[in-house]
C-alpha positions as CSV (number, residue, x, y, z in Angstrom):
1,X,-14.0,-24.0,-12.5
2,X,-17.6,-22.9,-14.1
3,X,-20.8,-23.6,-12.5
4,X,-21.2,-27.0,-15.3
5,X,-17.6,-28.4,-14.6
6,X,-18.6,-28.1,-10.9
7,X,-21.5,-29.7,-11.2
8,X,-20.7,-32.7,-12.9
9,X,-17.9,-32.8,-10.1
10,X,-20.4,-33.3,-7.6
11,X,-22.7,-35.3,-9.1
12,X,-19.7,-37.7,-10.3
13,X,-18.5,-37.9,-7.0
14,X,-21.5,-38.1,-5.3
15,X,-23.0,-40.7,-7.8
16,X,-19.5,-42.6,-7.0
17,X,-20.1,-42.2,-3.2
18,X,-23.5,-43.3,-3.0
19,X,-22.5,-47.0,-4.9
20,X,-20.0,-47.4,-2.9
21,X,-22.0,-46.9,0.3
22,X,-24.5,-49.5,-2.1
23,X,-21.9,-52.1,-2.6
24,X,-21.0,-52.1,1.3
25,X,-24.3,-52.1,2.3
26,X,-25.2,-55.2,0.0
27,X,-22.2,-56.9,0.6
28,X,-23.4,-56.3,4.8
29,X,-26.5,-57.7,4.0
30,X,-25.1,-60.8,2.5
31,X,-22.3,-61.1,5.1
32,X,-25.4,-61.0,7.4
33,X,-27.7,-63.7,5.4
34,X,-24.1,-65.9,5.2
35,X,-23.6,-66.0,8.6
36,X,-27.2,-66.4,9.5
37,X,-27.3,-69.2,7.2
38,X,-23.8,-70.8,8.4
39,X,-25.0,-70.4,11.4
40,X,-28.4,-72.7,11.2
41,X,-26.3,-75.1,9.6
42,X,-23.8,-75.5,12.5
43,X,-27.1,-75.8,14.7
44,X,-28.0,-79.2,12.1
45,X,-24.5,-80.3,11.7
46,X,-21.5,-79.1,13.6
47,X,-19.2,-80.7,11.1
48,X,-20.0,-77.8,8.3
49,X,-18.1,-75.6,10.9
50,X,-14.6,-74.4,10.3
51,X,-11.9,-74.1,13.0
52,X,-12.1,-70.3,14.1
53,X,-16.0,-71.5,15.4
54,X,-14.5,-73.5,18.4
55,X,-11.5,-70.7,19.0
56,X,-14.0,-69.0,21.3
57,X,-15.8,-72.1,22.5
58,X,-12.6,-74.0,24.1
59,X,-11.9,-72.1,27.7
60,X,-9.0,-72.8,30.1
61,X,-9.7,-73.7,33.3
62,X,-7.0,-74.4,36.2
63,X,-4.4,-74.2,33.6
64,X,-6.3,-76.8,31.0
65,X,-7.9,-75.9,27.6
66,X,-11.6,-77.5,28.7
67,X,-15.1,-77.5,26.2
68,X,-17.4,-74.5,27.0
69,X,-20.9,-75.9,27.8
70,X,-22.7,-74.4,24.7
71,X,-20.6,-76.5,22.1
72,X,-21.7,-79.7,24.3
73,X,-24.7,-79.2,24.3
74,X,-24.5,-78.5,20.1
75,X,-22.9,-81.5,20.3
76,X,-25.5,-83.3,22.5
77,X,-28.2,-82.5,20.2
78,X,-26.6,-83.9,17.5
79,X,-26.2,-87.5,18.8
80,X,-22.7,-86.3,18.6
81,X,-19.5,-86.4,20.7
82,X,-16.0,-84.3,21.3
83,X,-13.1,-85.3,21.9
84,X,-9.5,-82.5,22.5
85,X,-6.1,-83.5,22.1
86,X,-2.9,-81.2,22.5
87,X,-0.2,-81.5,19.6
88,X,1.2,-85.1,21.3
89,X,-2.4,-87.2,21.1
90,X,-2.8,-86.4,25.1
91,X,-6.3,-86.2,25.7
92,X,-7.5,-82.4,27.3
93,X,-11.3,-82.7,27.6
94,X,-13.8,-84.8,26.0
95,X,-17.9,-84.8,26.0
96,X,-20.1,-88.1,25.6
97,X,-16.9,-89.8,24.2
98,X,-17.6,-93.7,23.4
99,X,-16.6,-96.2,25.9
100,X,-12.9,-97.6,26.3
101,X,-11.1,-94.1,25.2
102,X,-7.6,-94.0,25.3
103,X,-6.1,-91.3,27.7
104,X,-2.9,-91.3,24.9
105,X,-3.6,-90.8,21.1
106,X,-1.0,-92.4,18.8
107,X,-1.1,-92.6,15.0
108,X,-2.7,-95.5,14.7
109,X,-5.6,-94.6,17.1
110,X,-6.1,-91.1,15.8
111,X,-6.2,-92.8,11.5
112,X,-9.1,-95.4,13.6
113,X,-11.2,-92.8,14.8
114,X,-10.9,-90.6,11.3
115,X,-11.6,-93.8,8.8
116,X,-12.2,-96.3,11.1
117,X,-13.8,-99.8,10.3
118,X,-17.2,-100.1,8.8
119,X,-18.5,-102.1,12.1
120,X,-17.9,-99.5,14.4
121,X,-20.6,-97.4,12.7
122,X,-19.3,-93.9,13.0
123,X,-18.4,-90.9,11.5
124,X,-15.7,-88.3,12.5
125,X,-14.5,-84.8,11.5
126,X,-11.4,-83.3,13.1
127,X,-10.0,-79.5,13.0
128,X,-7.1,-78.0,14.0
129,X,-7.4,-75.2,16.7
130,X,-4.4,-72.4,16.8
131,X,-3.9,-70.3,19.9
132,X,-1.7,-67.3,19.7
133,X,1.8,-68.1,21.3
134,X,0.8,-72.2,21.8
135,X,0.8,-75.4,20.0
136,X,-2.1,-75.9,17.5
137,X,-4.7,-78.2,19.6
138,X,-7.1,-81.3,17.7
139,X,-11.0,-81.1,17.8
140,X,-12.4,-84.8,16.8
141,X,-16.0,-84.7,16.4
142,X,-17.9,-88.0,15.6
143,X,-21.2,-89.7,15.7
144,X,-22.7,-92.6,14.8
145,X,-23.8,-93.5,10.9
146,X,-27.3,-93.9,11.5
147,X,-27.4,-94.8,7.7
148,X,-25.5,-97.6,8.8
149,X,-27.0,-98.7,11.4
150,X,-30.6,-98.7,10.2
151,X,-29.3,-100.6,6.8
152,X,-27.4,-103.4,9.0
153,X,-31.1,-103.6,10.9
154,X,-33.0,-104.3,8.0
155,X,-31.0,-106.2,5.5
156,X,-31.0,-109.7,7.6
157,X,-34.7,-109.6,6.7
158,X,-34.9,-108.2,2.8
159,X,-36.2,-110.6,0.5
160,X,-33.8,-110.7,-2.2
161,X,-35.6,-113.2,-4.2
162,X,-39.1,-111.5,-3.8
163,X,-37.1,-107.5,-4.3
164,X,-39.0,-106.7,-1.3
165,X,-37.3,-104.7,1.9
166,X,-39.8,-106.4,4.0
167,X,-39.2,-104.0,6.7
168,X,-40.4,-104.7,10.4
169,X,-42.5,-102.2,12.1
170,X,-39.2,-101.9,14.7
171,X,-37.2,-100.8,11.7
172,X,-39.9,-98.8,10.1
173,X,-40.2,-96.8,13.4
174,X,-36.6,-96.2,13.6
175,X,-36.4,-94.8,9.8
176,X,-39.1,-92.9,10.9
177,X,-37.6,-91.4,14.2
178,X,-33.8,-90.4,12.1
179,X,-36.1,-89.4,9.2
180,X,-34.2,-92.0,6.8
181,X,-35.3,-93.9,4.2
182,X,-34.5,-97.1,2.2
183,X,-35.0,-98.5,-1.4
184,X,-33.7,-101.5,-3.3
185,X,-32.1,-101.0,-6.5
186,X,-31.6,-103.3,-9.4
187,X,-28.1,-103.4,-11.0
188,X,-29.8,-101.1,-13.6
189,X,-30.7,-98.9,-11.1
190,X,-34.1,-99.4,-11.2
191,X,-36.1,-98.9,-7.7
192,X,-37.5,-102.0,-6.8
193,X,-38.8,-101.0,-3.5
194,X,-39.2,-98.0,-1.3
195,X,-39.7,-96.4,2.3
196,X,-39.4,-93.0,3.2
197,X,-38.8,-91.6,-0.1
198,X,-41.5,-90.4,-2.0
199,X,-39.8,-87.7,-4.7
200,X,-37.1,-89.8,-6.0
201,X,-36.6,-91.2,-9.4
202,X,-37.7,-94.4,-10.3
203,X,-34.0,-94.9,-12.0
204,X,-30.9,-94.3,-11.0
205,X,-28.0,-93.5,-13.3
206,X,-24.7,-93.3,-11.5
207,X,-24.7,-89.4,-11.7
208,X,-27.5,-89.5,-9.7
209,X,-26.4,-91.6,-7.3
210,X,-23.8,-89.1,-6.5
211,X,-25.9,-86.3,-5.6
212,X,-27.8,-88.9,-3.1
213,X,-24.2,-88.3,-0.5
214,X,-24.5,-84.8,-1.1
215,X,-28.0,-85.0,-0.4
216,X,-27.9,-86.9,2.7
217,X,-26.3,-86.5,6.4
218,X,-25.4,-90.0,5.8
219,X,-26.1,-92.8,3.2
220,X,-25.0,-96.7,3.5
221,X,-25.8,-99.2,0.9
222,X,-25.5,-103.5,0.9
223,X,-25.3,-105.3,-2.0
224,X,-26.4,-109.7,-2.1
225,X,-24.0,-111.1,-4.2
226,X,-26.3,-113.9,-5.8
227,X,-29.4,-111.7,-6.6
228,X,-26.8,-108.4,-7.7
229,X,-29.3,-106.3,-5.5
230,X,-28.4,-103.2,-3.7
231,X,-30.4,-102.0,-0.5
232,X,-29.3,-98.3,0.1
233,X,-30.1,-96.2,2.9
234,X,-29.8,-92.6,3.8
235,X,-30.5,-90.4,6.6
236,X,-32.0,-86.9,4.5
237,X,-30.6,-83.4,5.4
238,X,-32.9,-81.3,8.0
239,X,-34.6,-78.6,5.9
240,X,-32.4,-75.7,6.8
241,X,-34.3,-72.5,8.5
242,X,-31.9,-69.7,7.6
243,X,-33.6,-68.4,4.6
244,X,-36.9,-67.9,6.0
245,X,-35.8,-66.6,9.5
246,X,-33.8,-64.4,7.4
247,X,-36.6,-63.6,5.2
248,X,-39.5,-63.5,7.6
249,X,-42.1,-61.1,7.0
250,X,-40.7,-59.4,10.4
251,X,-37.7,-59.2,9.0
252,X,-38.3,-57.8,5.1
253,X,-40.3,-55.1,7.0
254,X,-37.6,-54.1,9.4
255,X,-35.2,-54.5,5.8
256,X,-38.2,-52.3,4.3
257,X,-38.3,-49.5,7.5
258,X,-34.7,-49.3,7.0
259,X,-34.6,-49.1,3.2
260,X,-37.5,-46.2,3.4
261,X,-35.3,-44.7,6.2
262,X,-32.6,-44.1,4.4
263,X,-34.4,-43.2,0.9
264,X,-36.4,-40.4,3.1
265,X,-32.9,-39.2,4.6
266,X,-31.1,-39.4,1.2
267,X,-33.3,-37.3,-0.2
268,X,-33.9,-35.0,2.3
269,X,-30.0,-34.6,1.9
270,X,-30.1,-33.9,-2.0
271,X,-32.9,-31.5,-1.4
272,X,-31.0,-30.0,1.4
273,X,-28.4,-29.8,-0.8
274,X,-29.3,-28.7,-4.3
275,X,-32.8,-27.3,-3.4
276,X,-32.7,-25.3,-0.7
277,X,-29.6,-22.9,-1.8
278,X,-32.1,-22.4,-5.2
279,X,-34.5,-21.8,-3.0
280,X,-32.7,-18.9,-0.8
281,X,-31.1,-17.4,-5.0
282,X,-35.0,-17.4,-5.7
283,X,-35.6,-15.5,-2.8
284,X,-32.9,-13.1,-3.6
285,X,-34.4,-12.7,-6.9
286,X,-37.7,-12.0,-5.7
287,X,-36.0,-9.2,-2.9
288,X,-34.4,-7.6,-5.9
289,X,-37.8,-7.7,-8.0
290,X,-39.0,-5.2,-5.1
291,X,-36.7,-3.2,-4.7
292,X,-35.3,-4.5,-1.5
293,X,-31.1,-4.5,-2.7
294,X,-29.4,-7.0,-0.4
295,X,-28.8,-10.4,0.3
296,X,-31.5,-13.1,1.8
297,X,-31.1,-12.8,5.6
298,X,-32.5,-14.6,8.7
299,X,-34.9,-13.2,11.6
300,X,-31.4,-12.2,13.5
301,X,-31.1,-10.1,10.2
302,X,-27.6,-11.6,9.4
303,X,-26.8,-12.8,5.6
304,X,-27.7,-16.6,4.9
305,X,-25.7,-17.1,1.8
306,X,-22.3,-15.7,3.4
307,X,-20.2,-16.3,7.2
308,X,-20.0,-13.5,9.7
309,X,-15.9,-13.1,7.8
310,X,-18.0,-12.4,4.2
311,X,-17.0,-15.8,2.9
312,X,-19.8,-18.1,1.1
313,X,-21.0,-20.9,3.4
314,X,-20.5,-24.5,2.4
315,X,-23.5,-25.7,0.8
316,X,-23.9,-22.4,-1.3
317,X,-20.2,-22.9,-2.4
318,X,-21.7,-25.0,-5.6
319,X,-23.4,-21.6,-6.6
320,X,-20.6,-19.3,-6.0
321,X,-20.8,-17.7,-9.9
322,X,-24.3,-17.5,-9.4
323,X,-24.0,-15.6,-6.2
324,X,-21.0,-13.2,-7.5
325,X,-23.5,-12.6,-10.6
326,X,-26.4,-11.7,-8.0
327,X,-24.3,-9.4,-5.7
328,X,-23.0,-7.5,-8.8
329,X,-26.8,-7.4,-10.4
330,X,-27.5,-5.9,-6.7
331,X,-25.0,-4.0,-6.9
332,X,-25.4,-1.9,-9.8
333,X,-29.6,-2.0,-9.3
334,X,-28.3,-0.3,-5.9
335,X,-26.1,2.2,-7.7
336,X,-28.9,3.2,-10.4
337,X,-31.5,3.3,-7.1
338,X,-29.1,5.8,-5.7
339,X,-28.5,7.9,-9.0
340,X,-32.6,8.0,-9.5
341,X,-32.5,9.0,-6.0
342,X,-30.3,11.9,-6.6
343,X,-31.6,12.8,-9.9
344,X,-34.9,13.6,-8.3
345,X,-33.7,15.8,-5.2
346,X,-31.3,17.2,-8.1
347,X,-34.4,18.0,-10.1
348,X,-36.2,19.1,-7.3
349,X,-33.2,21.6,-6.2
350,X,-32.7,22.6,-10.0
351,X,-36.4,23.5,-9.5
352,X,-36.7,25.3,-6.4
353,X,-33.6,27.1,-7.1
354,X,-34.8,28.1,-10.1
355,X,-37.8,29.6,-9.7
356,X,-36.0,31.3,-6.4
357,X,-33.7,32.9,-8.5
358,X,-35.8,33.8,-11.2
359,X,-38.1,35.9,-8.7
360,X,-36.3,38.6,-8.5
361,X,-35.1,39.9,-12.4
362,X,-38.4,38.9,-13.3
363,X,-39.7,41.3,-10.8
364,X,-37.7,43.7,-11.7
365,X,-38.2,43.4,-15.7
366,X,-42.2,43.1,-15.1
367,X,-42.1,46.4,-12.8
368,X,-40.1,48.1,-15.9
369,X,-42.2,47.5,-18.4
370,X,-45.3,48.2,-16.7
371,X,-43.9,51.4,-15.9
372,X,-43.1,51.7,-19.7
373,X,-46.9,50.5,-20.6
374,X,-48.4,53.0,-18.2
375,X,-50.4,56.0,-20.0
376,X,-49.9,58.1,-17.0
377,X,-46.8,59.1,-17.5
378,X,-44.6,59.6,-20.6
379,X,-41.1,58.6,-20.4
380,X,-38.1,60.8,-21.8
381,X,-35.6,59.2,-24.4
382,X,-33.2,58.6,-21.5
383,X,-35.6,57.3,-19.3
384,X,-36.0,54.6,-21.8
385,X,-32.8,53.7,-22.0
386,X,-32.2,53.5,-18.2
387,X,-35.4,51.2,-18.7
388,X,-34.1,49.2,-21.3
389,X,-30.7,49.3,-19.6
390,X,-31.8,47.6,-16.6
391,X,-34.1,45.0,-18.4
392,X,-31.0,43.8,-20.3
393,X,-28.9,43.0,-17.3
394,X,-31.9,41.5,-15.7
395,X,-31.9,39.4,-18.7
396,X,-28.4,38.3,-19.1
397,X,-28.3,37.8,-15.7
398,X,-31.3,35.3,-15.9
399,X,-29.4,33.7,-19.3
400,X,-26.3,33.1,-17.1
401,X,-28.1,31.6,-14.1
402,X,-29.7,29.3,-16.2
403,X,-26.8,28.1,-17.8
404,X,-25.2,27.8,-14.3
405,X,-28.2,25.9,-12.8
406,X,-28.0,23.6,-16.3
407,X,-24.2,23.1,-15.6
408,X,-24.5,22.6,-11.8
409,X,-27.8,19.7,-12.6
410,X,-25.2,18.1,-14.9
411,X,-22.3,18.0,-12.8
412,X,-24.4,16.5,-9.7
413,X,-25.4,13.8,-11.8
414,X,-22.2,13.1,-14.0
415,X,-23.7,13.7,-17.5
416,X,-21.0,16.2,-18.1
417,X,-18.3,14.4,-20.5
418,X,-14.6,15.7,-20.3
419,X,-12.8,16.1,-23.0
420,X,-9.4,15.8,-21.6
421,X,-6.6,16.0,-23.9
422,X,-2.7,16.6,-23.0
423,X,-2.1,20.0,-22.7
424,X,1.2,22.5,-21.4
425,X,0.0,23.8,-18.3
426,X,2.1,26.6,-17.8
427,X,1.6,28.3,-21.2
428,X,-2.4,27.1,-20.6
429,X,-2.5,29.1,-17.3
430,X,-0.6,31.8,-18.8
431,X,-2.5,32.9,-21.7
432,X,-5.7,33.2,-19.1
433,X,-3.4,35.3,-17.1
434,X,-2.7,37.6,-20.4
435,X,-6.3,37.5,-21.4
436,X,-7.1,39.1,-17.5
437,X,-4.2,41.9,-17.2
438,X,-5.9,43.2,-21.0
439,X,-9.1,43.0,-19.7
440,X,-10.2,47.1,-19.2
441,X,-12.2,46.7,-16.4
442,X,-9.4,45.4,-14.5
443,X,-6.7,48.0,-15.1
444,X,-6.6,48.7,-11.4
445,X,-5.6,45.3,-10.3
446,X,-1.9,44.4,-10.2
447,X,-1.2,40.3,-12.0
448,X,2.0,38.4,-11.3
449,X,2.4,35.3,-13.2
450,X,5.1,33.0,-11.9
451,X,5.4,29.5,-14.3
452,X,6.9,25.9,-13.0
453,X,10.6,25.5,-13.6
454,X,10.1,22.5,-15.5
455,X,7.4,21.7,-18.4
456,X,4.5,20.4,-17.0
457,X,1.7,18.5,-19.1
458,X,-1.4,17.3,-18.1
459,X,-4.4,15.3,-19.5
460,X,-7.2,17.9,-18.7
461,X,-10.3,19.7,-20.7
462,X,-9.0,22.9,-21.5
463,X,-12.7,24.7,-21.8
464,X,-13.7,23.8,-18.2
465,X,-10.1,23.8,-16.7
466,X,-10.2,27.5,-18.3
467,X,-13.5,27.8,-16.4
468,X,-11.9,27.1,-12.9
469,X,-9.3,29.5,-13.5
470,X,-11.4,32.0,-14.6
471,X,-13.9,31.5,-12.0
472,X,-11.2,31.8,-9.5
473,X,-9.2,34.7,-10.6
474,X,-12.5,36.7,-11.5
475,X,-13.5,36.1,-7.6
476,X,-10.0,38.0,-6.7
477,X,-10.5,40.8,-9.0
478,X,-14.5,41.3,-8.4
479,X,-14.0,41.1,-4.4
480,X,-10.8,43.1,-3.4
481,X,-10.3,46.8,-3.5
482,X,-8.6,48.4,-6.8
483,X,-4.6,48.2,-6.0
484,X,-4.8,44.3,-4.8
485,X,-2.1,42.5,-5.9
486,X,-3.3,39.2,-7.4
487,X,-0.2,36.5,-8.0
488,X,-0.8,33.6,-10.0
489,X,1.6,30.4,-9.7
490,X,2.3,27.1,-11.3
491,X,4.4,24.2,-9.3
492,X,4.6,20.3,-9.8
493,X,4.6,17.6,-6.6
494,X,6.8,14.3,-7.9
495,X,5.9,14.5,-11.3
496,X,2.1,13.0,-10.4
497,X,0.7,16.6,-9.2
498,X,0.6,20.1,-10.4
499,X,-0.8,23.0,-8.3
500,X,-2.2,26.6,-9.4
501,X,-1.6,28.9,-6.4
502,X,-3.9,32.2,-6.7
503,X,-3.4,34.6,-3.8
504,X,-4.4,38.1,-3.3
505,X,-3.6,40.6,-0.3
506,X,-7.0,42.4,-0.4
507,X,-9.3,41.9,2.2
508,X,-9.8,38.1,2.8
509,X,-12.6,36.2,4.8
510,X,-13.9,35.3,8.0
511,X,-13.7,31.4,8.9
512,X,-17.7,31.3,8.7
513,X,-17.7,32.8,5.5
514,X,-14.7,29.8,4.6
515,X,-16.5,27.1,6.1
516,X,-19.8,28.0,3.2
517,X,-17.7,29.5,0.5
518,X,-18.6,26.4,-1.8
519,X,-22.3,26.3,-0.7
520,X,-24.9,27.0,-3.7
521,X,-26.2,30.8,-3.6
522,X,-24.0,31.8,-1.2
523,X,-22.2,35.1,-1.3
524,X,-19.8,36.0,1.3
525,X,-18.2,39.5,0.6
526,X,-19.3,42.6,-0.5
527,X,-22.8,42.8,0.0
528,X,-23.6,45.6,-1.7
529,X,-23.4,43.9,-5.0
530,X,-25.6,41.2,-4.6
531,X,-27.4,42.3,-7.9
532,X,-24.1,40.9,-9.6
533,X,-23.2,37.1,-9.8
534,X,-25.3,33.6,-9.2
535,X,-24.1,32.3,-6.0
536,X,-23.0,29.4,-8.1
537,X,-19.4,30.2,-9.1
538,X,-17.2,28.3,-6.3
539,X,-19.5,25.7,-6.5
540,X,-19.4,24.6,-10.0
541,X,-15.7,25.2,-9.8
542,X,-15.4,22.8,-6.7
543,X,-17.6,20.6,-8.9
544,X,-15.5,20.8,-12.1
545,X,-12.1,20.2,-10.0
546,X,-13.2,17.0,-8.4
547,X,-14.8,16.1,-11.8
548,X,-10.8,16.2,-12.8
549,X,-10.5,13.7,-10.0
550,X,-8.5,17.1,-8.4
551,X,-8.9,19.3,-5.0
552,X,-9.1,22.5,-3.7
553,X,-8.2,24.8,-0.3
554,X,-8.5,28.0,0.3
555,X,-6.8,29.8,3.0
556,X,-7.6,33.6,4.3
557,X,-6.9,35.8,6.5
558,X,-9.1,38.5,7.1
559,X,-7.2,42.1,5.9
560,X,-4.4,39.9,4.8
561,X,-5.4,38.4,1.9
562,X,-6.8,34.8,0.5
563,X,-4.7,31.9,-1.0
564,X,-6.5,29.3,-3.5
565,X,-4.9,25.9,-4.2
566,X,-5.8,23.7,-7.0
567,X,-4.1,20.4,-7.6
568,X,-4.8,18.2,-10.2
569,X,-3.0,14.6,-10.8
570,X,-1.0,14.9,-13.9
């Protein structure tokens, strides 16, 4: 998955997350201003409670389901009382019951209490309790209709004729105390007269007479059958308190606290998040800007982007393409660092060596031809040449150690292409062998050439593959006394390896002089030719065999001979 797709992953599901911890948390917040509000009105009206309210409110004592004392005294405030029943009408517990209760409900006592007659007064609600593993228990809960009661006060002295209430102050003061009121209606609806109500409507239709129950704890009306008037009382709702408790200004800054809370943590999380891996790339980016070629790390020097096993830590997981894309940019600005590195010590040693090696011939051709320019002296025809002799070895000496200093620079800093191309190696290392035994010069040395018993090809470049072998046999024949029997071999290893095998029996080497055989400028037999050769020859050929990803070993035994091994993969 790219670095897009993965980001609209996480931002989907962490878009989807953060609604749904939304919605819960709203819906908590209304749970909690539902409850509250139920709540208040249970503490106005315990008959707007349902049945799981008095689950935990009904105890047993002594082996009897009794009232707790908190729902009697709800009950108590309400002008209310309780009465419990098991499944048979027996009577459990009661609080502030009326007088003459029966100890034994039956059918028709328990229908009286619910609907009763309109004399008694009263209003009841009943619910039915369940218990785990026991018969459902009855809650009746009444109190008196003090709609009723005020309007059966007051109607013996309206004036139906006059449509006044004509209220005494002893009614007045108990419509006052229950917070009731009272009006006279016409038969059109019209209010005649009014106490206690101040924003009703003048008229009545019978829609809005409906709303008036609904509007009421209780409501009673009388109508006098000669005048068709209707007195109606009603006892008002109390004004509930849940909505401002709930939304108190204590409360909406608590709600507010909580709100900034969580805002402040949530985005400390996205920033956490998103930001802060940006933050530690940025950082990279700026390390690799000056020069410093690794990862961010922390005061205990260890990596922040990866685990102590190399794996990417969670939050920078989201960036993982952009962190493989920095470690290989670091990478390679590391690798060119190092090649610049080497390039200059390279160019230093190319240098140095240079004007080391360059001394000497150029001593010796300046100290010629100032002899040659001097007036003292006048030099014969054959002194001359001897001059001129000299000067020209000096000089092709130089040319070659300058082409071996250019090809030793270039190998070191692998700007020497290879032309490799599938050649026969036995007939390749055979034809150098022929072009050695016709050689003049070495007439004296004896050459064995012994080819693989099977073909043998090999991707190689045949003009610096030639320059190995020709490095290595010209060592044989240029340090070993005249007689030395040089033998020159070709084998395979498993078809994936061939080997050239060049041994002599002349005089072979010390182990020091092995262990700095392939060392630049170093010359380890035969002293007295030092005038002769670079110093450079095994080490461009070590070079040029590694450069055909090959190896090679030399064994030797001093007066015994050497043995060289080259093996190159196929």
């Amino acid at each position: 998955m790219n670095l897009h797709k993965r980001f609209m992953v996480q931002f989907f599901m962490q878009l989807f997350l953060l609604s749904l911890i939304f919605l819960i948390g709203m819906l908590t917040v209304w749970a909690v201003i539902g409850f509250n509000i139920s709540a208040d009105e249970i503490q106005t009206d315990l008959a707007q409670a349902d049945s799981s309210y008095f689950t935990n409110r009904i105890e047993i004592e002594n082996d009897k389901h009794v009232l707790k004392e908190n729902l009697e005294e709800l009950a108590e405030s309400q002008n209310g009382w309780l009465i419990l029943l098991d499944a048979k009408g027996s009577v459990l517990d009661s609080f502030n019951e009326p007088e003459a209760l029966p100890v034994q409900f039956d059918v028709s006592d328990f229908a009286d209490s619910l609907w009763g007659s309109s004399e008694e007064q009263r209003e009841f609600t009943y619910w039915e309790i369940e218990f785990l593993d026991e018969d459902p228990l009855l809650l009746l809960y009444g109190k008196n209709n003090i709609a009723q009661e005020v309007l059966d006060a007051a109607v013996p002295a309206i004036d139906w004729q006059q449509e006044n209430l004509n209220l005494s102050s002893e009614t007045t003061d108990k419509l006052e105390a229950e917070n009731a009121w009272m009006q006279l209606l016409s038969p059109e609806g019209k209010v005649l007269d009014s106490y206690g109500k101040t924003d009703g409507d003048a008229t009545y239709t019978m829609q809005q007479l409906g709303e008036l129950h609904a509007e009421n704890q209780s409501i009673a009306s009388s109508t006098n059958e000669e005048s068709g008037l209707t007195a109606v009382s009603g006892v008002e709702n109390l004004p509930s308190t849940a909505w401002e408790t709930t939304f108190s200004n204590q409360n909406l800054f608590i709600f507010a606290l909580i709100s900034l809370i969580l805002l402040a943590g949530g985005t400390f999380w996205y920033a956490r998040k998103f930001g802060a891996p940006l933050l530690v790339m940025m950082q990279w980016i700026e390390n690799l800007g000056n020069g410093q070629y690794k990862q961010p790390t922390n005061n205990k020097n260890t990596s922040l982007i990866t685990n102590n096993k190399g794996k990417i830590k969670r939050k920078y997981r989201l960036y993982k393409d952009l962190v493989h894309t920095l470690e290989q940019l670091t990478a390679t600005l590391q690798l060119h660092q190092n090649q610049q590195n080497t390039l200059e010590r390279t160019r230093e040693d190319w240098i140095s060596g240079l004007s080391h090696d360059l001394k000497t011939p150029l001593s010796s051709i300046s100290g010629y031809a100032q002899m040659l320019e001097s007036p003292d002296y006048e030099w014969s025809a054959q002194e001359t040449r001897e001059f001129a002799f000299i000067m020209n070895e000096k000089s092709a000496y130089m040319m070659e150690l300058l082409e071996e200093l250019t090809l030793t620079f270039r190998l070191k800093n692998q700007a020497l292409p290879l032309a490799k191309e599938p050649l026969d190696i036995n007939e390749f290392i055979r034809r150098i062998v022929i072009q050695f035994i016709n050689e003049p010069s070495n007439r004296k040395q004896h050459f064995t050439f012994t080819a693989a018993p099977q073909s043998i090809r090999a991707n190689i470049d045949p003009k610096w593959f030639q320059r190995i072998i020709d490095n290595l046999i010209a060592n044989a024949v240029k340090y070993n006394p005249s007689g030395t029997e040089i033998k020159i071999s070709v084998s395979a290893i498993e078809q994936h390896l061939f080997v050239v095998l060049i041994e002599d029996d002349g005089k072979g080497m010390e182990t020091e002089i092995l262990d700095k055989l392939f060392d630049r400028y170093y010359r380890g037999t035969n002293t007295h030719e030092t005038s002769t050769g670079t110093g450079l020859g095994l080490a461009i050929t070590k070079q040029l065999v590694q450069l055909h990803n090959g190896s090679i070993h030399i064994d030797s035994v001093p007066g015994k001979g050497t043995a060289v091994r080259v093996i190159v993969p196929v």
